[in-house]
FIFI-788604 format. One record per residue (C-alpha): residue number from 0; residue in one letter; y, z, x. Coordinates in Angstrom, 1 decimal, m for minus. Each point is the difference from the previous one (the first is absolute). Example, Ala and Ser with C-alpha at 12.3 -4.5 7.8 and 13.67 -1.06 7.14 Angstrom:
NODE seq type     yy     zz     xx
NODE   0    a   m4.5    7.8   12.3
NODE   1    s    3.4   m0.7    1.4
END
This chain:
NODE seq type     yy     zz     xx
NODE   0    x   62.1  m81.6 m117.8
NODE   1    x   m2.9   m0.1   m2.3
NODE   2    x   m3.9    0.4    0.5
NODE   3    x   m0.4   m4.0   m0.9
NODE   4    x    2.4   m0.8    2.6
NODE   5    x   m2.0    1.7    2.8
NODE   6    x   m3.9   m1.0   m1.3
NODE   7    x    1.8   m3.8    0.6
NODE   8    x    1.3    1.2    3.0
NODE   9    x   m3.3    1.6    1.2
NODE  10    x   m1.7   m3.4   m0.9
NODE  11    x    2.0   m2.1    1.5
NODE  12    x   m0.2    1.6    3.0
NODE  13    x    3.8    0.0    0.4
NODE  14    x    0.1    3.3    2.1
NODE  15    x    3.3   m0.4    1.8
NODE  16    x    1.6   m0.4   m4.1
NODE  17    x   m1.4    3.7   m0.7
NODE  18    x    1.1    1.4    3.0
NODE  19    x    3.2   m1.0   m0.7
NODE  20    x    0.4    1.2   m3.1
NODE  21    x   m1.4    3.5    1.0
NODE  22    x    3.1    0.0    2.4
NODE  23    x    2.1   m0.1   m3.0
NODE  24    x   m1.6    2.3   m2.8
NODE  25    x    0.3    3.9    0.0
NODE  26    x   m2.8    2.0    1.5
NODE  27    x   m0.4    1.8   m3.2
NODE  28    x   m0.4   m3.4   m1.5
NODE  29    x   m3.0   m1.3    2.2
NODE  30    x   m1.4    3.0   m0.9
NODE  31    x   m0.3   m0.7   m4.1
NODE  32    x   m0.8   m3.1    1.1
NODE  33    x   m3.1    0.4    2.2
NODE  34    x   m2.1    1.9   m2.4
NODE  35    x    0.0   m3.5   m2.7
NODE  36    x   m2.5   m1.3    2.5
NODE  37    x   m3.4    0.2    0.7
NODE  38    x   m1.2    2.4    3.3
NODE  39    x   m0.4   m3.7    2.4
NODE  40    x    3.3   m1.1   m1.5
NODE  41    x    1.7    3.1    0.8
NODE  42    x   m1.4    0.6    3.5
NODE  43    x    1.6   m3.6    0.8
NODE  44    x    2.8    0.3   m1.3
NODE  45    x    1.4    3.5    1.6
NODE  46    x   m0.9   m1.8    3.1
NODE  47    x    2.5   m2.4   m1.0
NODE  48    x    2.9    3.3   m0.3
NODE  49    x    2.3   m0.2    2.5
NODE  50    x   m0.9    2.6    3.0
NODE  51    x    2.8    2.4   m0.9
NODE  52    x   m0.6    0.4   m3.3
NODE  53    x   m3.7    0.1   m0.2
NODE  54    x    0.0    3.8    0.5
NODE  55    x    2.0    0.8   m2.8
NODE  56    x   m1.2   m2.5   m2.4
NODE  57    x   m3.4    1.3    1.1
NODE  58    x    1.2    3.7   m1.2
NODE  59    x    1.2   m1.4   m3.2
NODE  60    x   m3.5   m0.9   m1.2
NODE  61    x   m2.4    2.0   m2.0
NODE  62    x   m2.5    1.9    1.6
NODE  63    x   m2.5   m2.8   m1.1
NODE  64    x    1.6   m3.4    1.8
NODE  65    x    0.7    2.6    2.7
NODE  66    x   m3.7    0.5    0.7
NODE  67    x   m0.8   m3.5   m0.8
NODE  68    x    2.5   m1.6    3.3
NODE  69    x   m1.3    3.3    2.0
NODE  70    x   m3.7   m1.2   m0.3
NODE  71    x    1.4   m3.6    1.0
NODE  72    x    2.3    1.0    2.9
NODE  73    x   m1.3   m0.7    3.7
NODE  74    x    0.6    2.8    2.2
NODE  75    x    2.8   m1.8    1.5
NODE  76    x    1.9    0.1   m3.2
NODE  77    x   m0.9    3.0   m1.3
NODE  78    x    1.8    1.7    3.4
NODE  79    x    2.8   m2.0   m0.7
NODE  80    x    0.2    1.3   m3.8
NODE  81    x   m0.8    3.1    0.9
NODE  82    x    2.8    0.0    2.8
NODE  83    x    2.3   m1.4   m2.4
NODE  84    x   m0.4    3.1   m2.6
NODE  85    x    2.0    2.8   m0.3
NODE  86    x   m2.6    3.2    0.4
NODE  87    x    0.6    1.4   m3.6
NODE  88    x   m1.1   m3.6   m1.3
NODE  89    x   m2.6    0.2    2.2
NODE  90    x   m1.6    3.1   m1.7
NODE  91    x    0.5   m1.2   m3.4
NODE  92    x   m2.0   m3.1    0.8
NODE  93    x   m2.9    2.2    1.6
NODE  94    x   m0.2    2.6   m2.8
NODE  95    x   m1.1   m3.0   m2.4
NODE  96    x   m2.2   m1.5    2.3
NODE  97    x   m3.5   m0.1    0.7
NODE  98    x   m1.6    1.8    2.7
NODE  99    x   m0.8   m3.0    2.2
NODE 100    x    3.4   m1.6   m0.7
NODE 101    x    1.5    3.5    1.0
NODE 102    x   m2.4    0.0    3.3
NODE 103    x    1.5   m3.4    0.3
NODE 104    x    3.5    0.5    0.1
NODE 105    x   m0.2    3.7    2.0
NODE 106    x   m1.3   m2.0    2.7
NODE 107    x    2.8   m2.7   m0.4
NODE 108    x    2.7    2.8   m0.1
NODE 109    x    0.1    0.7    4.0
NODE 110    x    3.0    2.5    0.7
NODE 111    x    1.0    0.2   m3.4
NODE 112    x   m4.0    2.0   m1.1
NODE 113    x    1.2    3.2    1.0
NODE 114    x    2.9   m0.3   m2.0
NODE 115    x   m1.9   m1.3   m2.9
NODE 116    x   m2.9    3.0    0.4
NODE 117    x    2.9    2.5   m0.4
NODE 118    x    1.5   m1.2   m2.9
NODE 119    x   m3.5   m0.6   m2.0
NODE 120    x   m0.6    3.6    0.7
NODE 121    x    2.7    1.5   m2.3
NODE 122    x   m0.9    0.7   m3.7
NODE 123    x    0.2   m3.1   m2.2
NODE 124    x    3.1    1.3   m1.5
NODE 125    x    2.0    1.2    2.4
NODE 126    x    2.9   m0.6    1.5
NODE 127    x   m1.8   m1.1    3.3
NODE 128    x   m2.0   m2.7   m2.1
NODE 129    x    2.5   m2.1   m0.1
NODE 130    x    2.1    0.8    2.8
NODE 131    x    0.8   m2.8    2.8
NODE 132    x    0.0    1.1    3.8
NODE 133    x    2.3   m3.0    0.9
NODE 134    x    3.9    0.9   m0.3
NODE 135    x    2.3    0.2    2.8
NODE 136    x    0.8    3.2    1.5
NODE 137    x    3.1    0.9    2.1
NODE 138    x    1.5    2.5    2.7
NODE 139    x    3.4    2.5   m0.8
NODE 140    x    0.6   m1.0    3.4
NODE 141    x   m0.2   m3.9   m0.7
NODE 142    x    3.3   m2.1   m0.2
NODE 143    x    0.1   m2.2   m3.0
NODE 144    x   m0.3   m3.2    2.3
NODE 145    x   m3.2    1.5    1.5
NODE 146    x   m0.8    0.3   m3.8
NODE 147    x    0.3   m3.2   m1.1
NODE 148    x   m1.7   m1.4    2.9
NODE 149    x   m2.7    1.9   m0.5
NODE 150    x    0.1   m0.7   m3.3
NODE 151    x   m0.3   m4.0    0.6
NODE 152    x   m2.6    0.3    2.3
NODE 153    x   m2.3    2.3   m2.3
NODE 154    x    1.4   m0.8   m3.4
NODE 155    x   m2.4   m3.1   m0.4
NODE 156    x   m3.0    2.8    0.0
NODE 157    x    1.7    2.6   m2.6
NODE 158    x   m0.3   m0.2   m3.6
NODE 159    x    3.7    0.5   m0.4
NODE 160    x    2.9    0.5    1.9
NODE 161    x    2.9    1.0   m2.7
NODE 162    x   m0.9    3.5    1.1
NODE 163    x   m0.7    1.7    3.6
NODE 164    x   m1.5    3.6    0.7
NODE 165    x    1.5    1.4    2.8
NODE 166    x   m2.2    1.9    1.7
NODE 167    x   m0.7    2.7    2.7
NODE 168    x   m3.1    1.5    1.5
NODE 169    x   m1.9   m1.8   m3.0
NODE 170    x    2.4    2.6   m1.8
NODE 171    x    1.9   m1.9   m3.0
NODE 172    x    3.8    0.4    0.3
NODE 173    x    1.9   m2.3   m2.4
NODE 174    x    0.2   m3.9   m0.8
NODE 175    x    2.9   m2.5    0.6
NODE 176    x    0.0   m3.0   m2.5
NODE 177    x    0.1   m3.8    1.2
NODE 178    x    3.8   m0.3   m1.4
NODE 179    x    0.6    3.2    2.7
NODE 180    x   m0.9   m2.0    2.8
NODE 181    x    1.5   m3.2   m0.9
NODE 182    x    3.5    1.5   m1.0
NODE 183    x    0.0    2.9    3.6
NODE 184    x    1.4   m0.9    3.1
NODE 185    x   m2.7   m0.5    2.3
NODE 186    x    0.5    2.8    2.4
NODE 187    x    0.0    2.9   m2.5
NODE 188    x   m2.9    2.1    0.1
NODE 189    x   m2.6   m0.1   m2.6
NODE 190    x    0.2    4.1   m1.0
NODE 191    x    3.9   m0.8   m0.6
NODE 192    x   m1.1   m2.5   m3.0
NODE 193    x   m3.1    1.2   m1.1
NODE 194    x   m1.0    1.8   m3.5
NODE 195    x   m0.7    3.7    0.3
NODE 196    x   m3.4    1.3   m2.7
NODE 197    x   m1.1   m3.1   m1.4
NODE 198    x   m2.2    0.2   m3.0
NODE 199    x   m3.8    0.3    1.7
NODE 200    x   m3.4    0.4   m1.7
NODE 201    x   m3.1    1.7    2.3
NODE 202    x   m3.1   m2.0    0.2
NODE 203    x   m1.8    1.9   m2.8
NODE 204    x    2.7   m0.7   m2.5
NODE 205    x   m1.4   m1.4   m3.0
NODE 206    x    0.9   m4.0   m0.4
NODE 207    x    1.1    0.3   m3.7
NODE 208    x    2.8    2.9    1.5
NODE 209    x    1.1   m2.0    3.0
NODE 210    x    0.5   m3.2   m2.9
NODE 211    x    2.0    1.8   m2.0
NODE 212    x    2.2    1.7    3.1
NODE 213    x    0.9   m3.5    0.6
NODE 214    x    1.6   m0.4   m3.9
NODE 215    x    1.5    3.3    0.3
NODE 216    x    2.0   m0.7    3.1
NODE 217    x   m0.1   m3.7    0.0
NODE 218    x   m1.2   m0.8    3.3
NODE 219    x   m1.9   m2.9    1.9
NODE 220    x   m1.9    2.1    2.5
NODE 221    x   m1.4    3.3    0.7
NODE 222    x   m1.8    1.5    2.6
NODE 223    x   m2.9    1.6    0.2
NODE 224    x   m0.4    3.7    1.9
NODE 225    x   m3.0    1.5    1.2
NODE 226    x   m0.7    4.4    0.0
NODE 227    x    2.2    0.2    3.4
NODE 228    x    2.8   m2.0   m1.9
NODE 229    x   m0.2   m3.1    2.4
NODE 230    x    0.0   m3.4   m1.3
NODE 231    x   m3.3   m2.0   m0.2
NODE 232    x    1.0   m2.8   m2.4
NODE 233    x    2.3   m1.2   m3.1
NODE 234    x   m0.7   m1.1   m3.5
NODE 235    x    2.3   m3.0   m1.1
NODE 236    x    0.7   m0.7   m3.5
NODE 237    x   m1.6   m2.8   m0.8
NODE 238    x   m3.2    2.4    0.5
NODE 239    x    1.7    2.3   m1.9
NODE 240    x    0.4   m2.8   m3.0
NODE 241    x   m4.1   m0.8    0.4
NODE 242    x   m0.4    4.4   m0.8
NODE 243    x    2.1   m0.1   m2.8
NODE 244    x   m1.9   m2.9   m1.3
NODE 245    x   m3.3    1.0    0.6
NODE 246    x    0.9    3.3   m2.0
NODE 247    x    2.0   m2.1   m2.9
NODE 248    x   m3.7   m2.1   m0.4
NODE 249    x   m2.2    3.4    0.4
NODE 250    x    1.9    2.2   m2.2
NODE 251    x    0.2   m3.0   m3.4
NODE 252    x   m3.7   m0.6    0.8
NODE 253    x   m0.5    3.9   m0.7
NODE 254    x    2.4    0.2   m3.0
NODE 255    x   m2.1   m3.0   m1.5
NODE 256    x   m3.4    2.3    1.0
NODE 257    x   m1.2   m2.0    2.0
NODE 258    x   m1.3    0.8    3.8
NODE 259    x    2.6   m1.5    2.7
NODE 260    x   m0.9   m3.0    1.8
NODE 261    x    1.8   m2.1    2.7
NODE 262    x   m1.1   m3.2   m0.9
NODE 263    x    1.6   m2.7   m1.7
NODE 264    x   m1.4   m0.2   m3.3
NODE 265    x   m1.2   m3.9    0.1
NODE 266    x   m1.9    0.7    3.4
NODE 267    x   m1.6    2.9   m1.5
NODE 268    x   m3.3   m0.1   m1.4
NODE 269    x   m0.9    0.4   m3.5
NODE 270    x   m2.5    2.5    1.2
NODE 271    x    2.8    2.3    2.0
NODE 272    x    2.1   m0.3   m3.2
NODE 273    x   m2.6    1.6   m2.2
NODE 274    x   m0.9    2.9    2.9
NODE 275    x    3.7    0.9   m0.1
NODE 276    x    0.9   m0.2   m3.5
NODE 277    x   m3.2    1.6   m1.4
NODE 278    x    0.2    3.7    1.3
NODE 279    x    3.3    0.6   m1.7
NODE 280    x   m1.2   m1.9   m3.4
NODE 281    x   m3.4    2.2    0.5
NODE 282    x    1.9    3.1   m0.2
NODE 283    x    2.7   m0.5   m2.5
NODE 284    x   m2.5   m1.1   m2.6
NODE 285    x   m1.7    3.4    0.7
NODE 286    x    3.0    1.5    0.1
NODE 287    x    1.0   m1.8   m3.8
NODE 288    x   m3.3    1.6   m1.2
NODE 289    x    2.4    3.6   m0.9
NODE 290    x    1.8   m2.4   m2.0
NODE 291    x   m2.8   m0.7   m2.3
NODE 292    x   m1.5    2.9   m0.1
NODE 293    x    3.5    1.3   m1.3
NODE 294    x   m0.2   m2.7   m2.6
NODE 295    x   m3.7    0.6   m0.7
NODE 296    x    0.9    3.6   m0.9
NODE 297    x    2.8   m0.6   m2.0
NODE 298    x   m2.1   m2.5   m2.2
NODE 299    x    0.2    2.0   m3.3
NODE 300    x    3.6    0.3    0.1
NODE 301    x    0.5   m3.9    0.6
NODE 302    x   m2.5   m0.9   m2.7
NODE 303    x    1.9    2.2   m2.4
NODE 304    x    3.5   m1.3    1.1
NODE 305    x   m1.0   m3.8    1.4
NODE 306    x    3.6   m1.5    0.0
NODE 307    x    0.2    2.3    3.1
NODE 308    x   m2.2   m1.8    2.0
NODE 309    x    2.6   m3.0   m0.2
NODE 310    x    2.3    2.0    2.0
NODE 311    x   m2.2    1.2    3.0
NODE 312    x    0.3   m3.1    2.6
NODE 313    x    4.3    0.5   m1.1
NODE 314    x    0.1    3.1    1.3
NODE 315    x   m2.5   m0.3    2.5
NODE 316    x    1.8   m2.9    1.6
NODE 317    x    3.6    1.3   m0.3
NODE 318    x   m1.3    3.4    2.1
NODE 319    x   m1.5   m2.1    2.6
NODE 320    x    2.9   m2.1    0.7
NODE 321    x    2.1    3.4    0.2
NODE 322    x   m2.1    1.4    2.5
NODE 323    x   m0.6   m3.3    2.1
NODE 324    x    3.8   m0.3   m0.1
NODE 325    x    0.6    3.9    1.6
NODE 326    x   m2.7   m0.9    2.5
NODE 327    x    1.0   m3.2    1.0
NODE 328    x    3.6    1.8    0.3
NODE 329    x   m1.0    2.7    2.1
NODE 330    x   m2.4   m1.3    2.3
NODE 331    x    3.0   m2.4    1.0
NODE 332    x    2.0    3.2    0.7
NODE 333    x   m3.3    1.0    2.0
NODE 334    x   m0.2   m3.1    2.1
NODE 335    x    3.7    0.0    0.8
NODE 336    x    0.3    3.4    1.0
NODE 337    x    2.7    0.9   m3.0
NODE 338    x   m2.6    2.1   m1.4
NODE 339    x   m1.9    2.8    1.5
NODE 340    x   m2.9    2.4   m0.8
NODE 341    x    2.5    2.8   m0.4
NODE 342    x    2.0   m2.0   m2.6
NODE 343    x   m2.3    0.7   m2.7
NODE 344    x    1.3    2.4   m2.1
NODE 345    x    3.2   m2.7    0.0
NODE 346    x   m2.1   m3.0   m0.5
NODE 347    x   m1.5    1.6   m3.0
NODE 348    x    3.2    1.4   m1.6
NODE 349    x    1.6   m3.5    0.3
NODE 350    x   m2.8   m1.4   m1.6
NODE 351    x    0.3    2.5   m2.4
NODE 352    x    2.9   m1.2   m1.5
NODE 353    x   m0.9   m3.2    0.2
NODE 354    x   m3.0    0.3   m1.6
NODE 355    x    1.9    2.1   m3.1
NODE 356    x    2.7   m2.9   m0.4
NODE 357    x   m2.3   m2.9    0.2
NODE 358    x   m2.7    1.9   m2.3
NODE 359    x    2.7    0.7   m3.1
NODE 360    x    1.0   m3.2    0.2
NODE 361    x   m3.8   m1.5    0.1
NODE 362    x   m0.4    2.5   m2.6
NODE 363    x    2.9   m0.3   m2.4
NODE 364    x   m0.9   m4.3    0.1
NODE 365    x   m3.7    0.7   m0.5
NODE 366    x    1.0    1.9   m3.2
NODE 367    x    1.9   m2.6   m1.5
NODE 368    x   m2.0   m2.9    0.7
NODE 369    x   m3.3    2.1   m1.3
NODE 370    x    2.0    0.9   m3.4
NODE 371    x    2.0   m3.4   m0.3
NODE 372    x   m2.1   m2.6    1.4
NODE 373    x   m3.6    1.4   m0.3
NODE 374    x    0.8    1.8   m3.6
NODE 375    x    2.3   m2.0   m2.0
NODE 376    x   m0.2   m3.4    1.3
NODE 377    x   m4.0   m0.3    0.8
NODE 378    x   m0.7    2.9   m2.3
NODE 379    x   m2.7    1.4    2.3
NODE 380    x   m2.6    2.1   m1.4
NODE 381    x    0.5    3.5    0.7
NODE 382    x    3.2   m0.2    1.4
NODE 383    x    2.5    2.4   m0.6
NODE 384    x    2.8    2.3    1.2
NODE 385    x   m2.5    1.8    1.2
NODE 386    x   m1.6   m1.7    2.4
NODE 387    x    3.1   m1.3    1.1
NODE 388    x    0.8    3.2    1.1
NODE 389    x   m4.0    0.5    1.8
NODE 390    x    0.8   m3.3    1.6
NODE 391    x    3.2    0.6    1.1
NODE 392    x   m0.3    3.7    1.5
NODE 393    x   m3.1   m0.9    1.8
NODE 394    x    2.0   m2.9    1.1
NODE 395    x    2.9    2.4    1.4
NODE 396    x   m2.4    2.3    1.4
NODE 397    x   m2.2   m2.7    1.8
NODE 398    x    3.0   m1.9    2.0
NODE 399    x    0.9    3.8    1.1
NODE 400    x   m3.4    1.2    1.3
NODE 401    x   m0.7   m3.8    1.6
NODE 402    x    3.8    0.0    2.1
NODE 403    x   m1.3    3.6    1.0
NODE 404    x   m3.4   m1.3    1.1
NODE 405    x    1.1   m2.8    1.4
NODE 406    x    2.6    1.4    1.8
NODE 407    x   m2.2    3.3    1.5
NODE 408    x   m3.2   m2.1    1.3
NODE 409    x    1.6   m2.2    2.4
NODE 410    x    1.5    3.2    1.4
NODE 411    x   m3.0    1.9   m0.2
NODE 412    x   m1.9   m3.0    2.2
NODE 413    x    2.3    0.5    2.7
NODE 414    x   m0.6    3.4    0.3
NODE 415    x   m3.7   m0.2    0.2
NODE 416    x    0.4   m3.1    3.0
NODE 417    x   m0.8   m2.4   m2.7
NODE 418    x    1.9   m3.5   m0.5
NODE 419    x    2.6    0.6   m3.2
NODE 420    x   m0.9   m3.7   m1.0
NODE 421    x   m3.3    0.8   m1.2
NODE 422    x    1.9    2.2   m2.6
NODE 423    x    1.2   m3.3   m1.3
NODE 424    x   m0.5   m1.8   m3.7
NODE 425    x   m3.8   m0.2   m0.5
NODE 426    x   m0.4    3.6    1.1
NODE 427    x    2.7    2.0   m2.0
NODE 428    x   m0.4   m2.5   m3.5
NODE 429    x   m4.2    1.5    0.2
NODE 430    x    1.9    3.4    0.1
NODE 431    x    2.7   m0.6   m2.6
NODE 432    x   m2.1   m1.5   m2.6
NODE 433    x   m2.1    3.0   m0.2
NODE 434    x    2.7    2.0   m0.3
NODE 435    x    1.7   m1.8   m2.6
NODE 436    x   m3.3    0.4   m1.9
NODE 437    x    0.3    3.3    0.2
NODE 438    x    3.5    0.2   m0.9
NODE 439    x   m0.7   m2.3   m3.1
NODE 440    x   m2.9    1.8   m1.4
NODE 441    x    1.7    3.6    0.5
NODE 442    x    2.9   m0.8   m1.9
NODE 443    x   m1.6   m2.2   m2.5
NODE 444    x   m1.9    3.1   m0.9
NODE 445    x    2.8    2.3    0.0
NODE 446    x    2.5   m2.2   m2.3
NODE 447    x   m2.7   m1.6   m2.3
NODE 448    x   m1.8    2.7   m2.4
NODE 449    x   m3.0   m2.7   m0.7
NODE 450    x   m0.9    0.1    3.6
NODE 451    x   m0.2    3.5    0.4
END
């Protein structure tokens, strides 16, 4: 359904038409929807959502239309909303919120604030962050009928129940998966059936480790442990899908230099654009500055060789692409655990050899096209052999210092705590082009008697 067909809809008054067709559409659906309208617009028309769904849609929104219907809500249906929301939904919604809104919906939460203080109080990126207190728990001693009645009776208030802790003294045993229960006989016991050491996280575990647990071992759930090993909560995988996310959108906004932001960009300001993009432009123009002093210095030598100069932003841009590629390669590695701080030595001997094929072959190319193309067919002035040869080793010798550079830094970050993504493109081609200057110049002096 389209925006048009609504705004008629809205007009008309034909309320009863709406509400049927939210009984039809995806939740996920009313929630790209809602946003196209204007804050009275919206307000009426999630009262229009069909009483089930209205949580979730409600979750689906951006922290924006979120606050928007909160500030509208009676108390009446903000307890049911708030009833209706799973407790790790909950806390997303309050960490974006304002402080009366938060006051607001606290108040609303009745049994569940408690639950809600406790998971706000772990560190943003932890494991207990995102964790959700409602899962079903079982006994060894259980049958699997008492399971699945208890199951059918509490099910309705658990974020999943594909997977089951079983559970002793608060003391985490194993789990027994839905398909378990459904395929037992009803008077076997629960410990009979159940999975011994299931893959578990503790409470401090940080959010971007638990995500990628669950694409190492391809799992839908796992639970949550505090420091006497019992089990407090879970983290499902859609959660985990929102971390990996988050840290896909973060880590390109720092390989592009620019400060992270969780906005979307047409909601955010022109103003916040230029406070999180200016920083990183600020200091890689400062940081360009070696570049022309490096060029300033080497004046004389360019005035007395010019056709030189041509080949600067060539070599230049070839070295920064090298690097950004080794970077880009390795901080990958980083974020997927296949490469560690100790794995150095390896990185950089792979890159190596990389570096040495890739820079011949950049190298032998570079010669032919300066002699061929450059010399015989545009008959450049001042090209010769020669340079060819400046040109080209510099070439060789810049794609292997920039795969060495750009394969150390990102390393190097994680060893000091710092995010390998910052070592990204804008960072390494700053450091590159200096040192291809340098490269340049030193053998240009060495292989050309005028320059000397």
């Amino acid at each position: 359904m389209t925006k048009e067909v609504f705004e008629r809809l809205l007009e008309e008054k034909h309320y009863k038409a709406i509400k049927s067709i939210f009984d039809t559409m995806n939740p996920v659906d009313i929630a790209v929807l809602l946003p196209e309208f204007e804050d009275k617009q919206l307000v009426l028309l999630f009262r229009l959502i069909p009483k089930e769904s209205a949580a979730m849609v409600f979750t689906y929104l951006e922290p924006e239309e979120e606050q928007v219907l909160l500030e509208a809500f009676t108390d009446n249906e903000l307890k049911t909303i708030m009833d209706d929301m799973f407790i790790d939904d909950t806390v997303d919604v309050i960490e974006e919120m304002p402080a009366n809104v938060v006051e607001r919906m606290l108040a609303a939460a009745g049994d569940k604030r408690n639950a809600i203080n406790a998971v706000l109080n772990y560190p943003e990126d932890s494991a207990g962050s995102i964790m959700t207190l409602e899962y079903i728990s079982l006994y060894p001693t259980m049958t699997i009928g008492d399971a699945l009645k208890k199951i059918k009776s509490r099910g309705v208030h658990s974020e999943t129940v594909n997977t089951c802790y079983v559970v002793e003294k608060h003391k985490l045993l194993g789990t027994v998966s839905a398909m378990d229960l459904l395929t037992c006989d009803d008077d076997e016991f629960i410990s009979d059936v159940m999975e011994d050491n299931p893959i578990t996280v503790t409470t401090l575990t940080d959010k971007e480790e638990v995500a990628q647990l669950f694409n190492k071992y391809d799992v839908l759930t796992i639970p949550v442990l505090d420091n006497e090993k019992c089990i407090v909560g879970i983290v499902t995988v859609d959660d985990a899908i929102d971390v990996i996310q988050e840290e896909a959108e973060e880590d390109f906004q720092k390989m592009a230099a620019i400060a992270p932001t969780d906005k979307p960009y047409l909601k955010t300001s022109v103003w916040n654009l230029w406070k999180v993009r200016i920083p990183w432009l600020l200091l890689l123009m400062l940081s360009a500055t070696f570049t022309g002093i490096i060029v300033s210095s080497f004046e004389d030598a360019l005035s007395r060789l010019v056709v030189l100069t041509a080949y600067i932003p060539m070599l230049m841009g070839t070295g920064g692409n090298s690097g950004s590629q080794a970077s880009v390669t390795v901080i990958r590695g980083l974020s997927l655990g296949e490469v560690e701080a100790k794995d150095i030595f390896k990185v950089m001997w792979k890159e190596i050899r990389v570096s040495v094929l890739c820079g011949v072959s950049l190298a032998v190319a570079c010669f032919f096209k300066i002699v061929v193309l450059d010399g015989m067919i545009l008959h450049t002035e001042g090209v010769d052999k020669l340079v060819a040869l400046v040109v080209a080793l510099t070439l060789c010798a810049t794609v292997i210092c920039a795969k060495i550079i750009g394969c150390v830094l990102p390393i190097v970050a994680k060893v000091l705590k710092l995010d390998p993504a910052v070592m990204a493109s804008p960072f390494i081609t700053t450091i590159v082009d200096a040192v291809s200057l340098l490269v340049y110049f030193g053998v240009a002096k060495s292989l050309i008697p005028a320059l000397a």
